[in-house]
C-alpha positions in Angstrom: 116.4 -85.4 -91.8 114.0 -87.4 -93.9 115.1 -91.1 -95.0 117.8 -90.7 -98.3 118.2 -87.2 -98.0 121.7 -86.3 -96.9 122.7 -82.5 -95.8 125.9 -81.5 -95.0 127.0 -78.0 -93.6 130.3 -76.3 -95.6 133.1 -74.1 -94.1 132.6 -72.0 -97.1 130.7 -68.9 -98.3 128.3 -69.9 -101.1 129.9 -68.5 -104.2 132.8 -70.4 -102.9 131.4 -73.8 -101.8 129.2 -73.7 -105.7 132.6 -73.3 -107.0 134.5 -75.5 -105.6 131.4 -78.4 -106.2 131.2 -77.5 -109.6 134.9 -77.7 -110.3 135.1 -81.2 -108.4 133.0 -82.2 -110.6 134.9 -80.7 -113.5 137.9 -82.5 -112.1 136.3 -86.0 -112.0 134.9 -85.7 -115.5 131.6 -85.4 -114.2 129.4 -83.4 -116.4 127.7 -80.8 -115.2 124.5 -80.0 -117.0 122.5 -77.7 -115.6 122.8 -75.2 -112.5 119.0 -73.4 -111.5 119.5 -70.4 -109.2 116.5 -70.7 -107.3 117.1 -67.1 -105.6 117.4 -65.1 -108.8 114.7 -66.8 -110.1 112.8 -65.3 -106.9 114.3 -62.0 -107.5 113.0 -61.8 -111.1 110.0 -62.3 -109.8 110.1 -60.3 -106.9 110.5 -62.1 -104.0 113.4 -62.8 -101.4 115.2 -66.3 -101.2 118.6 -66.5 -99.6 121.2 -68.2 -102.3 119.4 -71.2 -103.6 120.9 -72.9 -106.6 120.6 -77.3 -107.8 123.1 -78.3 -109.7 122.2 -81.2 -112.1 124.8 -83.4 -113.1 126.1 -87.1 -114.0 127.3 -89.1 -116.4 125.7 -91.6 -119.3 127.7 -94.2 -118.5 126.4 -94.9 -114.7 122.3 -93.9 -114.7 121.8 -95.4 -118.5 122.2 -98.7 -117.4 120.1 -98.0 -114.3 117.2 -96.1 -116.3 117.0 -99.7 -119.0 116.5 -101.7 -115.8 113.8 -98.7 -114.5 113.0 -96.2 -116.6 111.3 -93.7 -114.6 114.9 -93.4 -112.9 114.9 -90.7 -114.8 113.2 -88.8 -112.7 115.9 -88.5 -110.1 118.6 -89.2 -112.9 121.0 -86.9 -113.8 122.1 -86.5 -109.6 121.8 -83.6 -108.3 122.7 -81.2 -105.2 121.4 -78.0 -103.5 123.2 -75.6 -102.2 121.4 -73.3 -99.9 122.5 -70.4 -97.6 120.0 -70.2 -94.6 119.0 -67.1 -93.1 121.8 -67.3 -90.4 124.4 -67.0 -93.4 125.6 -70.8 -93.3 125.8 -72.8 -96.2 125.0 -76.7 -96.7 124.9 -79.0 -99.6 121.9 -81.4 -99.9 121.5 -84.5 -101.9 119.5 -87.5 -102.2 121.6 -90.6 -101.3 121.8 -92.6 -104.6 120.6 -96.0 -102.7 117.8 -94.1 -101.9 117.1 -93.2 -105.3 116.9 -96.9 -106.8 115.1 -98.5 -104.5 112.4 -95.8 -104.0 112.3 -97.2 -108.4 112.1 -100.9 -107.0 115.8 -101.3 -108.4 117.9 -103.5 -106.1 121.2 -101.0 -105.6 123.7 -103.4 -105.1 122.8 -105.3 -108.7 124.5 -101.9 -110.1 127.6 -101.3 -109.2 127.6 -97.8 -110.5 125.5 -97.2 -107.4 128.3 -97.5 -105.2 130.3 -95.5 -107.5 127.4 -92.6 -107.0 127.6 -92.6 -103.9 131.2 -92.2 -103.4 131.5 -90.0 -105.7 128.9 -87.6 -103.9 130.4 -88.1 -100.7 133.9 -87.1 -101.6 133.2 -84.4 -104.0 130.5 -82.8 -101.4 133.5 -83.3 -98.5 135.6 -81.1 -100.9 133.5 -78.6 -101.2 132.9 -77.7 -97.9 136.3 -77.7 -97.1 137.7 -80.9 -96.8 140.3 -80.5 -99.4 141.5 -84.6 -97.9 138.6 -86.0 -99.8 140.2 -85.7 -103.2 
């Protein structure tokens, strides 16, 4: 796995794990603002992907302060997650780790707590998607 990317494999179907990350999020108050389905975006276009979609999402109140200190944070700011089906029908969520994020900006992460706050946040609402219903 390259450096900061994290991939994790889910004991759900697609449709299911999507759901169940979107509504984590939902039940966080995390807002979710965008979701790009990769694979019907290859279908209108002719082509085969298996289920591809990103979802975008975050909140003001954590990357603001982290885009004043760098702005091209916002690059990689909102977060966001891909979840994939491969070929073999099993489905994984990918993210970058948010440390990873601000100090490939040449932020220090631990000067922003919010960082931490990312990063937990990912890891639990990713663990509850694929099926670890403890992580809430």
């Amino acid at each position: 796995m390259p450096p900061g990317l994290i991939e994790i494999r889910s004991a759900r179907s697609f449709a299911e794990t999507l759901g169940k990350f979107t509504g984590a999020l939902a039940a966080r108050g995390v807002q979710v603002f965008a979701q790009i389905d990769h694979a019907q975006n290859a279908r209108d276009a002719g082509m085969p992907l298996p289920p591809t979609t990103v979802v975008i999402f975050g909140a003001a109140q954590a990357g603001t302060p982290l885009m004043e200190a760098h702005q091209t944070l916002g690059l990689d700011l909102p977060l966001r997650a891909l979840i994939r089906e491969d070929a073999a029908g099993a489905v994984f969520i990918a993210y970058n780790q948010p440390n990873w994020i601000v100090t490939r900006h040449g932020v220090d992460p631990t000067t922003f707590p919010s960082v931490a706050g990312m990063t937990k946040l990912l890891e639990a609402v990713v663990r509850e998607a694929c099926g670890d219903e403890s992580a809430r």
